[in-house]
Structures are given as C-alpha cells and as structure tokens.
N, C-alpha and C positions, 0 to 999 in steps of 0.2 A: 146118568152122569153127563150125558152129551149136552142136555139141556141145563144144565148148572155151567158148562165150560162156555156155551152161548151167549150165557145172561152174564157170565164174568166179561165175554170178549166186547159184548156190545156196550156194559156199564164203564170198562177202563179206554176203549177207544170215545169216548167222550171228555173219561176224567182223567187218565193218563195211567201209568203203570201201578198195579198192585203193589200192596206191602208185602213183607214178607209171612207177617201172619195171616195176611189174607189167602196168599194163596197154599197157604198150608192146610188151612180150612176148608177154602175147596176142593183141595183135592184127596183130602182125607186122610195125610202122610199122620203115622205114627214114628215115635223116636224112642228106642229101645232105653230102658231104667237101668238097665245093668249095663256098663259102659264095655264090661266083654264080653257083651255080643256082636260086639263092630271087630272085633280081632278075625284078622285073616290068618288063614294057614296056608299061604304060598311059596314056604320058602321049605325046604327039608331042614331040620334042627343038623342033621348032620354035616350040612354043608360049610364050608370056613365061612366067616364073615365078609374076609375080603372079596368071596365069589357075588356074595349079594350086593356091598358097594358097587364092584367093576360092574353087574347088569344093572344096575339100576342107574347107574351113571349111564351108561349105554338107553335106557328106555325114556331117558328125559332127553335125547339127543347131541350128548355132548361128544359123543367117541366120535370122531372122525376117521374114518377107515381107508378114507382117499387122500393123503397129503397132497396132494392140487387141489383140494376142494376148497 
C-alpha cells in the first residue's frame, strides 16, 4: 500500500491534487449499500430530545459557559 500512496504523492505533486474518485481508488474505500449501516447509536432512546439538542448545541461550540467570554 506504501508503494501505491508513493506513486500517487510523486504523480499529483507534478499534476496537482487528486480527484475525488481517484483517491478513493487508491485507497481502497468501500461505501456501505444499505444506507443503515451509517446509523449511530449514541444517543439512549430514552433520553428527552431536548437533552440531545442542548449537547449537541454544546459539542459544535455554541454554549458559552463564561459570560465575559
């Protein structure tokens, strides 16, 4: 694999950046057929909804927890 990611870095720093189906072919990404297989289970079903807005508002950095900030 070392030797394929080589011969990609030496071909694009000549011709400039890959496309995007290039570099999926080299590196040999698959993408799941069944679209729920990307579903997460990180949240507990039993929890309110609004507990998962208020952290997820918090994990994109919007809650400010310092009023001087």
């Amino acid at each position: 694999m070392q030797d394929a990611t080589d011969q990609l870095a030496q071909k694009y720093a000549r011709q400039g950046y890959p496309a995007v189906e290039e570099l999926i072919a080299a590196q040999g990404l698959t993408f799941p057929r069944d679209p729920r297989e990307l579903l997460g289970d990180f949240w507990p079903e039993e929890e309110p909804i609004d507990d998962f807005l208020n952290a997820l508002h918090d994990w994109r950095g919007h809650a400010k927890t310092d009023p001087a900030a």
